[in-house]
C-alpha positions in Angstrom: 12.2 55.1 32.5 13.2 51.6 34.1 15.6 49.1 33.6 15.3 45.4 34.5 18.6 43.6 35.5 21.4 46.6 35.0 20.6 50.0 35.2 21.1 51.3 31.5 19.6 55.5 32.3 17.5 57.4 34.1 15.1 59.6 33.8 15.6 63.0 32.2 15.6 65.9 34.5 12.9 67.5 33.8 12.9 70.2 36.5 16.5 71.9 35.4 15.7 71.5 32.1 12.5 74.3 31.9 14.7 76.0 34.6 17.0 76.5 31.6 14.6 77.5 28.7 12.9 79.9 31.1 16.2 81.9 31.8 16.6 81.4 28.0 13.2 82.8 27.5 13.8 86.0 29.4 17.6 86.8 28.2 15.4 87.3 24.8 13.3 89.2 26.4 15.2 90.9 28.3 17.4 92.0 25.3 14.9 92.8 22.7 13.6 95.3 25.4 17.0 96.6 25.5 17.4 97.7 22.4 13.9 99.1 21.9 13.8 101.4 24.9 17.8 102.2 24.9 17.2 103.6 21.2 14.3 105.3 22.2 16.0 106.9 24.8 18.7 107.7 22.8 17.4 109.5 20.4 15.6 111.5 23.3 18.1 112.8 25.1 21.4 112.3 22.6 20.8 112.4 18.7 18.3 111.0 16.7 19.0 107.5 15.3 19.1 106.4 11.7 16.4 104.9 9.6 18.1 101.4 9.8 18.6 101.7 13.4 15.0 102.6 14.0 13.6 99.9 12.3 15.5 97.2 14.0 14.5 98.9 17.5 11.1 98.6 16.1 11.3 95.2 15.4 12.8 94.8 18.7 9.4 96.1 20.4 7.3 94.0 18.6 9.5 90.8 19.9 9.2 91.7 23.6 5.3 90.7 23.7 5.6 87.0 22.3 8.8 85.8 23.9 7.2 87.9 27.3 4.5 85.4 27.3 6.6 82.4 26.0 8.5 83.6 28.9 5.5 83.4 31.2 4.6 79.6 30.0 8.0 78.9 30.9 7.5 80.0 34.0 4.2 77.8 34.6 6.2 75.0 33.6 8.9 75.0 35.8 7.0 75.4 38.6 4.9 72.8 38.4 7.8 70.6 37.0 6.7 70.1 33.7 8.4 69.2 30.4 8.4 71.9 27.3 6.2 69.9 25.9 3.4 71.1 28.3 3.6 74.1 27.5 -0.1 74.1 25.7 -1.6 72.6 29.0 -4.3 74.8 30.7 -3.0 73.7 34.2 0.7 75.7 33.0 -0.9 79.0 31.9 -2.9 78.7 35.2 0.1 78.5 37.3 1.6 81.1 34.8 -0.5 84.0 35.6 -0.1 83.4 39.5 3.1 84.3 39.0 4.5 87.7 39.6 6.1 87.0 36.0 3.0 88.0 34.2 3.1 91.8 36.1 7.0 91.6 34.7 5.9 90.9 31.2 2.9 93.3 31.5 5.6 96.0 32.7 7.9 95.1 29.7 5.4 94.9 27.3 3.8 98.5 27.6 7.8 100.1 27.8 8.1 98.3 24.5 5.0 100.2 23.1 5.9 103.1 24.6 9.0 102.9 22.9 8.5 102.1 19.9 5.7 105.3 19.8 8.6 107.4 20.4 10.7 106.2 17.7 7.8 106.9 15.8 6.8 110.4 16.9 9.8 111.4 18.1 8.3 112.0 21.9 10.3 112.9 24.6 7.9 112.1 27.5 7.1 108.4 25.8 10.7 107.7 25.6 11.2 108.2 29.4 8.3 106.6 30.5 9.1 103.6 28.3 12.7 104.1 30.4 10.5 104.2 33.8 8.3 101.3 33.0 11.2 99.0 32.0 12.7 99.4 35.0 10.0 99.0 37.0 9.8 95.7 35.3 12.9 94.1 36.7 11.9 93.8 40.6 8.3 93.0 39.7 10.0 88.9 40.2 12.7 87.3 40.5 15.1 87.3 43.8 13.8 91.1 44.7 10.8 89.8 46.2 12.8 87.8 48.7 15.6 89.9 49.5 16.1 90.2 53.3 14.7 94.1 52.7 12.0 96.4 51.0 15.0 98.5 49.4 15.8 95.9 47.1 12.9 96.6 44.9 13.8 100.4 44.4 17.7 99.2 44.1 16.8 96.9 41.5 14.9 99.5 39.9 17.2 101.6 39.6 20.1 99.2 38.8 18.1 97.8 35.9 17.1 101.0 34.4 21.0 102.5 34.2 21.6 99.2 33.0 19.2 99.5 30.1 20.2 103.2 29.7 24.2 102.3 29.8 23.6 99.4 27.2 20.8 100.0 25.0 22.3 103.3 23.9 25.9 101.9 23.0 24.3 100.6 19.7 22.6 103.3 18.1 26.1 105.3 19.6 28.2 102.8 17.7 26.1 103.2 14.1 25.3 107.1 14.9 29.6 107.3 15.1 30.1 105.6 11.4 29.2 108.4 9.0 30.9 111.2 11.0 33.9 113.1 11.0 36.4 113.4 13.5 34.8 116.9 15.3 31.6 115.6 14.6 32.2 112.5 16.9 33.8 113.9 19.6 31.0 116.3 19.7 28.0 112.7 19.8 30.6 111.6 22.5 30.6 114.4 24.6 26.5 114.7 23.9 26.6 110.9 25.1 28.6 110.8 28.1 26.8 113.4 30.2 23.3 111.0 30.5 25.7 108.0 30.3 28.1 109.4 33.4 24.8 109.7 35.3 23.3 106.2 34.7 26.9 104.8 35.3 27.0 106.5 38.9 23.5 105.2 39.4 24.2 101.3 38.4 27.6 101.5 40.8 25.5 102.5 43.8 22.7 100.8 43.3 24.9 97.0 42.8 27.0 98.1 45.6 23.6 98.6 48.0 22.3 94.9 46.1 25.6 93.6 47.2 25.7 94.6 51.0 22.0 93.9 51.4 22.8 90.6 51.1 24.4 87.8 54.6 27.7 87.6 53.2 29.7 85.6 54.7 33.3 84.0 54.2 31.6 80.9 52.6 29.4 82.7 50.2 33.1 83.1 48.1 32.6 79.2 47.0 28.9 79.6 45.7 27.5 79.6 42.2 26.1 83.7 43.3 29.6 84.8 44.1 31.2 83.1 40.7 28.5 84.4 38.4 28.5 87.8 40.3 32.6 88.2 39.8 32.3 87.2 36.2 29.8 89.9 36.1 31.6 92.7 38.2 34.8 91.7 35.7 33.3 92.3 32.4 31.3 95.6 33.9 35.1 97.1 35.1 36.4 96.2 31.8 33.0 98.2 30.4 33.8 101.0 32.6 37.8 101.2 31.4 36.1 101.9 28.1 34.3 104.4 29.2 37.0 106.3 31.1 38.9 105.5 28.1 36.4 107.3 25.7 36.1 110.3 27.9 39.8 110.8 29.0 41.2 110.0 25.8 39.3 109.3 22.5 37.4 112.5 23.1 40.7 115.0 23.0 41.9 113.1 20.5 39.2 113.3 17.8 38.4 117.1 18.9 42.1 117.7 17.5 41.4 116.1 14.5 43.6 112.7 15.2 42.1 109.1 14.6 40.8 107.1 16.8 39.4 103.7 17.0 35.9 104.7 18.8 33.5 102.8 16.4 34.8 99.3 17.5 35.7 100.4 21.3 32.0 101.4 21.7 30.8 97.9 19.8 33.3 96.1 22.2 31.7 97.9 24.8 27.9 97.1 23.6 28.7 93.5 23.2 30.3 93.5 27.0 26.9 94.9 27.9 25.1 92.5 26.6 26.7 89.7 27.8 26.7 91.2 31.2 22.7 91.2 30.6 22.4 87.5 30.0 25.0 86.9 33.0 22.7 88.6 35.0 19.5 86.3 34.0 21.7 83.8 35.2 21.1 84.5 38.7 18.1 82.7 38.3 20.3 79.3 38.2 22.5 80.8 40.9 20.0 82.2 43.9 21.6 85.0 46.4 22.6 84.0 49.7 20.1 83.9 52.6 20.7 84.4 56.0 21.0 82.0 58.2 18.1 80.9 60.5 18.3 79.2 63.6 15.6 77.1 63.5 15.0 76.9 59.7 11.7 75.5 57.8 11.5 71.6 58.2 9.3 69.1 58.3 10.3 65.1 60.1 8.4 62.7 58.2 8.5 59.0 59.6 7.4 55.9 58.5 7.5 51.7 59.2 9.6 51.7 55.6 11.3 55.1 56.0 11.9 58.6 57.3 13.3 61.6 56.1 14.1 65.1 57.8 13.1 67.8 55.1 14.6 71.0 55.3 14.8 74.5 53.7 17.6 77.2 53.2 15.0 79.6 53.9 11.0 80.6 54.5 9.1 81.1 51.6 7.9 82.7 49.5 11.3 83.1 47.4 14.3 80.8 45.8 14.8 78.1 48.3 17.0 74.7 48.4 15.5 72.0 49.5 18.0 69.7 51.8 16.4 65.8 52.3 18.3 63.3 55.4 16.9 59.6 54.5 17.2 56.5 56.8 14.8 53.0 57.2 12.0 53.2 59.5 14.6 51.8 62.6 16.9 55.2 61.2 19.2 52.9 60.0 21.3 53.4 56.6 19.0 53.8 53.6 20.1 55.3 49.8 17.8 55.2 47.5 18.2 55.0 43.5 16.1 58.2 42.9 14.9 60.8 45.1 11.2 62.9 43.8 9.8 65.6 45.8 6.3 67.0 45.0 5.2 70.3 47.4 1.6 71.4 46.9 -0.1 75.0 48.6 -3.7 73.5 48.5 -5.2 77.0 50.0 -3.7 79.0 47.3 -3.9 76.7 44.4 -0.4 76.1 43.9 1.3 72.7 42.9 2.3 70.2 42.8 5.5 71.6 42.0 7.5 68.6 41.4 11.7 68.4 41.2 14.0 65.9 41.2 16.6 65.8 44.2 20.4 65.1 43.4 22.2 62.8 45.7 25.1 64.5 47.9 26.2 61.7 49.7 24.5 58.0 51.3 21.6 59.4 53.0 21.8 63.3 52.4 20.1 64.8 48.8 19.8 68.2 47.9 17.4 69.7 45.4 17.8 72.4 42.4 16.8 76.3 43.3 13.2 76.0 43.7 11.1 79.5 43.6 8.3 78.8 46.6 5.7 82.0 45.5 3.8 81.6 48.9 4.2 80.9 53.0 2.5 77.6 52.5 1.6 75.6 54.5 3.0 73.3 51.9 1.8 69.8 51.8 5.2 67.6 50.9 5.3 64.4 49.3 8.4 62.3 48.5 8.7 59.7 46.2 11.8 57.4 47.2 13.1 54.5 44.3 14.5 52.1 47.1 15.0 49.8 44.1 13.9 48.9 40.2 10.7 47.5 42.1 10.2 48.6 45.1 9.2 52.7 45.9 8.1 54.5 49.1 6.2 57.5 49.2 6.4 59.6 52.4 3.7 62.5 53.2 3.2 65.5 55.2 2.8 69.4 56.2 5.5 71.6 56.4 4.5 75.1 58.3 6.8 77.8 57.8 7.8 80.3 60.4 5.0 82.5 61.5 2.7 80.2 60.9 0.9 77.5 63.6 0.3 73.9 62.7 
């Protein structure tokens, strides 16, 4: 897009947009293989489900597959910058399948087939590998693979997996409750908690140990992680005072014959769950802290039009921000109208990955998370719009640590 005389737009951003439709993508995902394997698992080790809640797990297994690999092309996409329309491009479903996304969807995939063999046959052993397999899916990518420490990937594990258990269970819990009597549910609640009291102590320790393993420091209050991890943390404590609630109190209640409202405090609690689920697909938007480096990733580019100091929160491969410090080629002032960066790993095939920088103040821009999947050496190329017709492009090799130029 350009403008001649006043500036009437710009250019869409292309870069946050498949960000966006790839979280989308996988909080379908994500909660289709939810409901498969929780009411697989369910009727493993608590009661058997209905025949309507069967067939909508069912039809929840056969959904993981095609929005898993819409999922995946989303993923290609975004990394190389691209609009939704490119989705049918070979050069996207090339930089798709690099991606340790596909072993995620692979993961998911075969626990949704596992599941939905145990609804079928009624199998035990299927039902808790599909349990296995599903949460083995959730550290395969995403911010696991560049925590500060190996333990995330068997925290996340197991996070996801109670999770999965906690959640997907509620439903077929919530319809099993409907057509019973008063004993008869406080006997499914009872059947319910034990397994549920289990998975529950599992997901606290296990987000706890995520937690610490992180550099937290006073700052990391004011950052999009720590806001979208309390709003999490909140609607998981109100989850739990449910759950307490249910034990403590609904239980005894219905045992001596008296009412109680369980049917729509276990949806309430369901729905929480959910939304909890596609909170936590947010962190995608919203990358964990890193810890601070002394001598972080950068590259000084410098040329007779222009220079620029690129740097990065952290060495890839992982979620980085990307911070760019402009000035003229005599390091005076210099503020551009638009700021394009373009990063490229030519020995592993990777790029251009292209995103769009937003301006923080005259001379300083800052780009969107940006998931780097190797150690480079990246080749960096920046596309400054000094004005409507005049643009400078600045070039060159950023070497990460460990490496040697």
């Amino acid at each position: 897009m350009f403008s001649v005389g006043e500036v009437t737009g710009a250019a869409p951003d292309t870069a946050e947009r498949s960000a966006f439709v790839t979280v989308a993508l996988r909080a379908v995902m994500v909660m289709a293989l939810v409901l498969s394997v929780g009411a697989a698992v369910f009727t493993a080790s608590v009661a058997p489900v209905s025949a309507g809640m069967a067939r909508m797990a069912l039809g929840m297994a056969v959904l993981v597959l095609p929005f898993g690999l819409l999922w995946l092309g989303a993923e290609g996409m975004d990394r190389l910058g691209l609009p939704v329309s490119a989705l049918a491009q070979g050069a996207v479903w090339t930089e798709a399948i690099r991606s340790p996304v596909l072993y995620t969807v692979l993961l998911a995939a075969s626990a949704a087939a596992l599941a939905a063999a145990a609804l079928l046959t009624g199998s035990r052993m299927a039902a808790l590998a599909a349990l296995g397999l599903a949460a083995l899916s959730f550290p395969a990518s995403g911010h696991a693979l560049s925590a500060p420490t190996p333990l995330a990937l068997p925290l996340t594990a197991l996070h996801g997996g109670a999770m999965l258990f906690w959640v997907g269970a509620l439903i077929p819990l919530a319809a099993a409750l409907t057509p019973l009597d008063a004993s008869a549910r406080a006997a499914l609640l009872r059947r319910f908690s034990r397994p549920a009291v289990a998975a529950v102590l599992v997901l606290i320790g296990s987000g706890l140990g995520l937690i610490l393993i992180r550099p937290l420091q006073m700052d990391t209050l004011s950052t999009p992680w720590a806001r979208l991890l309390g709003a999490k943390l909140a609607l998981v404590a109100v989850m739990l005072a449910l759950a307490v609630w249910h034990r403590a109190r609904a239980v005894p209640m219905l045992a001596s014959k008296h009412a109680a409202p369980v049917r729509r405090t276990v949806r309430a609690e369901a729905a929480l769950g959910l939304i909890v689920l596609c909170l936590a697909m947010g962190f995608r938007l919203a990358p964990p802290p890193t810890a601070p480096m002394a001598d972080p990733p950068r590259v000084h580019i410098h040329t007779t039009k222009a220079m620029a100091d690129v740097v990065l929160s952290a060495s890839p491969p992982g979620a980085v921000t990307i911070d760019l410090f402009l000035a003229d080629g005599d390091f005076g002032p210099l503020d551009p109208q638009e700021v394009r960066l373009a990063l490229t790993d030519p020995a592993a095939g990777i790029g251009p990955l292209t995103v769009q920088a937003n301006r923080q103040e005259p001379g300083h821009w800052t780009t969107p998370p940006l998931t780097l999947p190797s150690p480079g050496p990246w080749q960096v190329k920046l596309v400054l719009l000094v004005t409507d017709f005049e643009q400078v492009t600045l070039s060159g090799e950023l070497v990460t640590e460990g490496q040697t130029e």
